[in-house]
N, C-alpha and C positions, 0 to 999 in steps of 0.2 A: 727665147730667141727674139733680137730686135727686129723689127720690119723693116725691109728696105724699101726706101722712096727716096723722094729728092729733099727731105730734111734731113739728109747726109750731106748736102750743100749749106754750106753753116751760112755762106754769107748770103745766102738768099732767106736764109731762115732767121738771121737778124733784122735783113729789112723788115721781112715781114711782124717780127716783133714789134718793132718801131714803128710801123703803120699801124697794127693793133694798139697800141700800146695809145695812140693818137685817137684812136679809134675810142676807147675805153674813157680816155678823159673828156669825149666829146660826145659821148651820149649818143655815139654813130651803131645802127648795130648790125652786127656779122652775121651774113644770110648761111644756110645749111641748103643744098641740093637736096632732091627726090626728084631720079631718073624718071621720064613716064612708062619704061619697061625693066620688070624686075631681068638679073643678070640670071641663065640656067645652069644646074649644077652641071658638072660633067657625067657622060653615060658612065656609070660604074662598071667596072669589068668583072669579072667572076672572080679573080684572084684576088681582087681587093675589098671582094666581101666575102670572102675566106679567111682573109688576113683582118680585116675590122669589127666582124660580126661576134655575136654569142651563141654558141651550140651546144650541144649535150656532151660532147667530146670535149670542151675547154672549162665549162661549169665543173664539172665531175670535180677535179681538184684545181687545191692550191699551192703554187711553190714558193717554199719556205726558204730555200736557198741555191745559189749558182756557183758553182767552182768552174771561172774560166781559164783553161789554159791553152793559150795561143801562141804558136811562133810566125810571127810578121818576116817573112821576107821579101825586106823592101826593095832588091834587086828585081827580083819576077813580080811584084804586086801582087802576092802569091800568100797566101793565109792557112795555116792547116791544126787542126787543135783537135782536143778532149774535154768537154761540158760533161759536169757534174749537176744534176736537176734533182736535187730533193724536193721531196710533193707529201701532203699529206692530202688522201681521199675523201672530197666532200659528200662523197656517196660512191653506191657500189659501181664499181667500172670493170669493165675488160680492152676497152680502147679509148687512146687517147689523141688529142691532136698538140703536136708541137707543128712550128713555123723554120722553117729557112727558105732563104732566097735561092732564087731557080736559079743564079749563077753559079752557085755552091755542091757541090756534091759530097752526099750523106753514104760515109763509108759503113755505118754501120751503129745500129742500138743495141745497147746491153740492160740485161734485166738479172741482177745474180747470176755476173760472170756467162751468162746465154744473150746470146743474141735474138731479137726480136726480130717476128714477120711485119713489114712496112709496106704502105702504099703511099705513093706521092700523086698530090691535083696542083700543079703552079707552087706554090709555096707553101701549099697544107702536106703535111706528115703524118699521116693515122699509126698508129701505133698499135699492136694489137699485143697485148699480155698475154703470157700463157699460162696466167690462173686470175679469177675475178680478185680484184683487188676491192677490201670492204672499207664502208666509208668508215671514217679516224683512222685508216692502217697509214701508216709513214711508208715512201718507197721510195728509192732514188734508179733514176736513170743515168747510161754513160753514153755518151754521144759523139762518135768521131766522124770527121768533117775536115773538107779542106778545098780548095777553089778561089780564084780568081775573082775578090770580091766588087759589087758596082762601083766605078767610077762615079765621084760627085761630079756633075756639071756646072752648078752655082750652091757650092755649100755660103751656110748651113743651109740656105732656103731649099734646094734643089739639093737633097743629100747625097749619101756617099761618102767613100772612102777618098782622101787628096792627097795626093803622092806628091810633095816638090821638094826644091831644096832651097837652104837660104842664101842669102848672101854670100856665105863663103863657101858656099856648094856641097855644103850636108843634107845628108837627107831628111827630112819634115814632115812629116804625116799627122793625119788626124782622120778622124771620123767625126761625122755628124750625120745623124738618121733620124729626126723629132716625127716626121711624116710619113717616111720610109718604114720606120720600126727598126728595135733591135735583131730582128732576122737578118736583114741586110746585111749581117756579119760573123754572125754566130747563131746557131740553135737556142729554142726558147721558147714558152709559152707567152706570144707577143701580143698582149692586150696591155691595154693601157690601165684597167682595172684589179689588175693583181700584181702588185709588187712585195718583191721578197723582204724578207725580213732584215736579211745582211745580203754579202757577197764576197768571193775572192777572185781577185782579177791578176792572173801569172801571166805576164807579156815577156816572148824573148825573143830578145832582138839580135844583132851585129854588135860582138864586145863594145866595139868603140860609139855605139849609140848608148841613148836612155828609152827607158819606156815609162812614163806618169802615166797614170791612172786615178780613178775616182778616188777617198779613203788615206791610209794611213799605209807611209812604207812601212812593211813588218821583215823583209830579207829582198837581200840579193843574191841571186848562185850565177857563179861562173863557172863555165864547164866547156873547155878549148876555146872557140871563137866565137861561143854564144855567151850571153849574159841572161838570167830571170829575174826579171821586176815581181816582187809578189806585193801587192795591194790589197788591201783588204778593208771593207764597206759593215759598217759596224751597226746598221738603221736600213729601213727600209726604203729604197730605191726605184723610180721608175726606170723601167728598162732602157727607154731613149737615152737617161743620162748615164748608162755605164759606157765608160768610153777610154782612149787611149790616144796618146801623145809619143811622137817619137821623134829623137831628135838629139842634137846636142847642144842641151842646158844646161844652167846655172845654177841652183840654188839661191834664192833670194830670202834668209831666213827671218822671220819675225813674231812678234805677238802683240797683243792688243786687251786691255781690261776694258773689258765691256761695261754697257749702264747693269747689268747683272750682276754684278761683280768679280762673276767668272773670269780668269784667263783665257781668249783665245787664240791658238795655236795660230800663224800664218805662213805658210809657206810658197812662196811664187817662185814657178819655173820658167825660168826667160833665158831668149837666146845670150851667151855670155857677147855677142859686142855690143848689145842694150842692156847691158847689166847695170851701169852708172845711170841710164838716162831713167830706167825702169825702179831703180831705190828711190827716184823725187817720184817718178809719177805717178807709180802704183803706190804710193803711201795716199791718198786721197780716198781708195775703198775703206780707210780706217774709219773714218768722220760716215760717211755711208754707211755701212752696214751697222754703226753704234746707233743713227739715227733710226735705222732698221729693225733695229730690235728694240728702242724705246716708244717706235709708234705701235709698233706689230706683232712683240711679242719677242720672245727668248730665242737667242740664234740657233737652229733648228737640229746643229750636227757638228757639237764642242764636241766630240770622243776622235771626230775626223779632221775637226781643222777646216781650215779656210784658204782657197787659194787661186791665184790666176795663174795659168799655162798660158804663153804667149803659144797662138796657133795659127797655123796656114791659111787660116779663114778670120771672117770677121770679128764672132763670139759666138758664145752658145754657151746654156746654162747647167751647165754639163754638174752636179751636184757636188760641191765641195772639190771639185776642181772646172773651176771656170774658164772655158774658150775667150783667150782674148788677143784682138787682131787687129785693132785698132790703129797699129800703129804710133801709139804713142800719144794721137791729139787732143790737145783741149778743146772744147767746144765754144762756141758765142757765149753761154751762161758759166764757163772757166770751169768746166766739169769733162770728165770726158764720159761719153752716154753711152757706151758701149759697158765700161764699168760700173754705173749706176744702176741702170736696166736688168743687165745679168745678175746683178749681186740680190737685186727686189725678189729674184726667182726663187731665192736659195729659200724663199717662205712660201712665194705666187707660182706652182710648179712644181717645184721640188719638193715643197713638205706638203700642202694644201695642193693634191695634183687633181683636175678635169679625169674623173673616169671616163668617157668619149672624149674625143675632140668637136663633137659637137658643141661643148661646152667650155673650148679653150678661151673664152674670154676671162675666167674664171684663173688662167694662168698668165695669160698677155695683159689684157685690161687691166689688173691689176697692177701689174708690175709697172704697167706705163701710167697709172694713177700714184703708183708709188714713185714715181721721177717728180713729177707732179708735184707732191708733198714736199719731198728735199728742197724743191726749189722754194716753195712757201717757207721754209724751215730756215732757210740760210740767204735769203732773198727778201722777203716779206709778199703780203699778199696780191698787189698789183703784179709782181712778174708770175706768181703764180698761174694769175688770171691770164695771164699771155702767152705762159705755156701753155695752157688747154686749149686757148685762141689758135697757137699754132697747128696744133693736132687736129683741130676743130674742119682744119680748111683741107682734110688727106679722106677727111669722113664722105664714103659715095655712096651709101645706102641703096647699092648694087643687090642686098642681101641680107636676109636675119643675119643677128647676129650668133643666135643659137643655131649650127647648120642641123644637117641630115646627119641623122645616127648611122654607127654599124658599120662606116665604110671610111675609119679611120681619115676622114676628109680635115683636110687643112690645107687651105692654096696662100701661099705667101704673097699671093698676087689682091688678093682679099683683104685688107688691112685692118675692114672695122672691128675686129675681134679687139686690135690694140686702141686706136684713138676711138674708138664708138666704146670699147668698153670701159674705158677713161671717164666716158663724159656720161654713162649712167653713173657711177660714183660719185661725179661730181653733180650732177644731176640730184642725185639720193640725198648726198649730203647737204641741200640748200632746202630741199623737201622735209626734211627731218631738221632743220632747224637749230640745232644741237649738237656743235660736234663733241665736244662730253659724251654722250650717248651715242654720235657717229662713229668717232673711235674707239668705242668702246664695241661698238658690232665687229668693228673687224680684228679685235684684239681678240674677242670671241669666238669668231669665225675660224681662225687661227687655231685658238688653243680647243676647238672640240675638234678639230679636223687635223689638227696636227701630224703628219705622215701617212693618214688618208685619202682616199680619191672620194669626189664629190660630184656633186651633181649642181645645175644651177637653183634648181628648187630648194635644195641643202640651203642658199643662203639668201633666198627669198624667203621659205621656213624662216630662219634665224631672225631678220628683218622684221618680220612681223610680230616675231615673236619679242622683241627689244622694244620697241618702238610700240606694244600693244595697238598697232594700226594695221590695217591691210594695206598693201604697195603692190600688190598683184596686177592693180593698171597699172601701174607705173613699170614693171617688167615688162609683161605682154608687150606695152607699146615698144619701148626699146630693145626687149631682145628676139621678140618673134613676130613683130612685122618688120620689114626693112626700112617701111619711109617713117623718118623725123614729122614730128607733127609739127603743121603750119597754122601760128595765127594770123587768120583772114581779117583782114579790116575794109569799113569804108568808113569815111567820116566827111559829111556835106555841111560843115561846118556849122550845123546846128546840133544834129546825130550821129552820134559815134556807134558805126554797127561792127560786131564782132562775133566770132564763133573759130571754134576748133575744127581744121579740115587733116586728113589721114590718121583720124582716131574713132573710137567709137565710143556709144553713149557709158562708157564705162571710166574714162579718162579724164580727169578732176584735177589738173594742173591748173593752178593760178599763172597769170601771165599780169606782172607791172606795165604800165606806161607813165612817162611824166608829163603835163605840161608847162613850152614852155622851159622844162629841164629844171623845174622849180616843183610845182606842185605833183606828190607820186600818187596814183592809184591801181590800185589790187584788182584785176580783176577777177572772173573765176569763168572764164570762159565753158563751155560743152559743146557737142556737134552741130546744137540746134543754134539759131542765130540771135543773138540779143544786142540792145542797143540802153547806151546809155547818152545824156543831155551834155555835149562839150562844146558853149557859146565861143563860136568864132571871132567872134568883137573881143571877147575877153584874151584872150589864149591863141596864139600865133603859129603852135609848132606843136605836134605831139613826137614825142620820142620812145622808141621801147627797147628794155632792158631784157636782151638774152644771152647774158655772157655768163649767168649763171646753173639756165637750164636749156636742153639742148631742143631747141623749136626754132622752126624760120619766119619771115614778116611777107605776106603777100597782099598788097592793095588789090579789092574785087569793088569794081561799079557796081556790080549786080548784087550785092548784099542786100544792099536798101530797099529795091525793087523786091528781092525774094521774100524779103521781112514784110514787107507791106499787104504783099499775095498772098499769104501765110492761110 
């Protein structure tokens, strides 16, 4: 999902390019904020740690497969279906818990053609079996369901189902629920930590509609005035991204030989009066995602193909069928960022997914470090450096970056998961010295995680383990406190005093200065205060360099004084 802010505003976001960019060749450097009051989380309700938490009712098992069949009627915004939940028992059970949204009403469970005794608390479902079910037995549940599902208010950010029509007055839907969860629409074991192996997703709509979905069309049935889209999901899928489009599209057919040398499939479905504008502008994800899988590894779901659905919203990275809403624009860097960002996912989210969202930097951050890269890739490395400059200045260190577990927390109002989690990679990578071995962590990263959900320690493990160094301060500080560290200076023109302020004696970041903009020195600053000999007769100016690691510059009188008292 992109974040929204006012680098949606291109031409404010070229200036500010051009000021950086000024900025960069003039040895000026760009300060980072730390509020003097952390921001509080929100009081967690009960139902949303029902719905985000781990219990003995959701551990028990895991589901191996989803048959969903839904008929959307878009006249009453009116939803009514049959979920198929194959489980294999990771130990003995007799009750279980699935998830639907309290808008929704659960007509009824089957267990072998019986129906099951239920209790509902907000959005949890217990399930009670009428025989223990023993761990390794396979068992499939039938689940019928139907209701008036949530209105999005500001999709994606603000999920929900979006009911509109387009220009020529068709109707338009989509879903997006990254925060929400897939309960918001259908029955489901809704964690973010088990995702199924495949899926089949059967949408039916109004004949003269479509319904796209995630996967590969495999049929369509017509049957009087309804139509069935049957879609089917070939790889294991996080729940957020199984999703649906309805609408009346296009087909936009194509394919692509990848640096793999694989063929892959592309299919984009766009409204047909942006069908012309949509064959120049959506050809641009080709050069993207080839670049995507030659930094990052093999494109993650060639059995299903590759695709944008133009949608009532902005984008969302909805897995081998991509939310795109753009509108059609190029951006200042002659990219359009809505396609870039979502396409980064199809590896940062989609295959390598955040078990909590605790840990969604792991699916954002990256993807926006992977915007990052392209620009480096097809730009060189000054605009690089000015992309992360621009991101740099959205950073409010309101908040870790790793939040609170358990309570499916993600506020789209919180940004640094994207630009803060940007700029510890770019951070890492100036640290490590080496991109050889830089990219080769995240190629790694990648190919052991590949369709797995992760944790952040997962790729701090990995890090240390590449790199034979520990980076564990170097986490800590960026992802579990919230303030950016400050080098503190004072310099009385004979002594130059310095030291690290919002870290602790564990954080070992070198911090450059030049004088002068001529002569460079390393320092190696710690919490405690040190000074070094910089003759003011000789050397006129000191400048420092932090456009490559993420710390701020504060001038303190009182250095010298504390150093002396010592």
């Amino acid at each position: 999902m992109k974040f929204p802010s006012a680098f949606c505003h291109l031409t404010f976001a070229f200036l500010l390019t051009v000021c950086l960019s000024s900025c960069f060749l003039l040895g000026i450097h760009v300060n980072v904020k730390n509020p003097n009051r952390a921001s509080k989380y929100p009081k967690f309700s009960e139902s949303t740690k029902l719905l985000g938490s781990s219990n003995k009712y959701r551990s028990c098992f895991n589901v191996t497969y989803y048959e969903l069949n839904i008929y959307v009627d878009h006249t009453n915004e009116f939803l009514r279906g049959v979920i198929g939940m194959n489980a294999t028992a990771l130990s003995d059970l007799d009750t279980l818990q699935i998830d639907l949204h309290q808008n929704l009403k659960l007509n009824k469970i089957s267990f072998k053609g019986k129906e099951l005794n239920c209790s509902r608390k907000y959005g949890a479902i217990y399930v009670a079996m009428p025989e223990k079910i023993l761990k390794g037995e396979k068992f499939k549940l039938t689940i019928d369901y139907e209701g008036k599902p949530h209105a999005a208010k500001k999709a994606p950010w603000d999920g929900g189902f979006v009911w509109k029509k387009d220009k020529e007055k068709n109707p338009w839907i989509g879903i997006a629920c990254e925060t929400e969860g897939a309960s918001l629409w259908w029955p489901c074991k809704d964690v973010t930590d088990d995702e199924p192996d495949s899926a089949a997703i059967n949408i039916t709509v109004a004949k003269d509609l479509m319904a796209v979905c995630n996967g590969t069309l495999r049929d369509k049935e017509e049957k009087e005035s309804l139509t069935t889209y049957k879609w089917f999901v070939s790889y294991p899928i996080n729940l957020y991204d199984i999703t649906l489009y309805i609408g009346k599209f296009k087909l936009l057919a194509d394919s692509l030989k990848m640096p793999s040398g694989k063929t892959l499939p592309i299919n984009h479905y766009v409204l047909p009066i942006n069908y012309e504008k949509a064959k120049v502008h959506l050809a641009q994800a080709k050069d993207q995602i080839a670049f995507y899988e030659k930094t990052f590894g093999e494109y993650p779901w060639y059995r299903d193909g590759y695709k944008l659905v133009e949608s009532p919203y902005e984008g969302m990275e909805h897995q081998s069928a991509i939310a795109y809403g753009n509108g059609y624009k190029q951006g200042y860097n002659g990219f359009d960022y809505i396609i870039l960002h979502e396409s980064a996912h199809e590896w940062w989210g989609n295959s390598v997914s955040a078990s909590d969202f605790a840990d969604v930097w792991l699916q954002e951050g990256f993807a926006t470090y992977a915007e990052a890269l392209y620009v480096e890739s097809t730009k060189g490395k000054n605009a690089y450096y000015n992309y992360m400059l621009v991101y740099r200045l959205f950073i409010a260190n309101k908040y870790p970056v790793v939040g609170p577990t358990g309570v499916r927390y993600f506020d789209y109002r919180n940004n640094d998961c994207y630009q803060k989690g940007a700029w510890v990679l770019h951070t890492l990578r100036t640290q490590i010295a080496n991109d050889t071995l830089f990219f080769n962590i995240l190629k790694s990263f990648q190919r052991k995680y590949k369709m797995k959900t992760v944790t952040s320690q997962d790729f701090i493990n990995l890090v240390n383990e590449k790199t034979g160094e520990d980076y564990t301060w170097l986490f800590n500080q960026y992802l579990y406190k919230r303030e950016a560290p400050f080098l503190e200076y004072y310099w009385d023109r004979a002594d130059f005093f310095y030291r690290w302020e919002y870290t602790d004696a564990t954080f070992k970041m070198p911090a450059e200065i030049a004088l002068d903009g001529l002569i460079k020195i390393t320092l190696k600053p710690t919490d405690k205060i040190q000074k070094i000999q910089i003759d003011g007769k000789a050397y006129k100016e000191i400048s420092f360099n932090n456009y490559t690691e993420l710390f701020g510059i504060k001038e303190n009188k009182k250095l010298m004084k504390q150093f002396k008292n010592r």
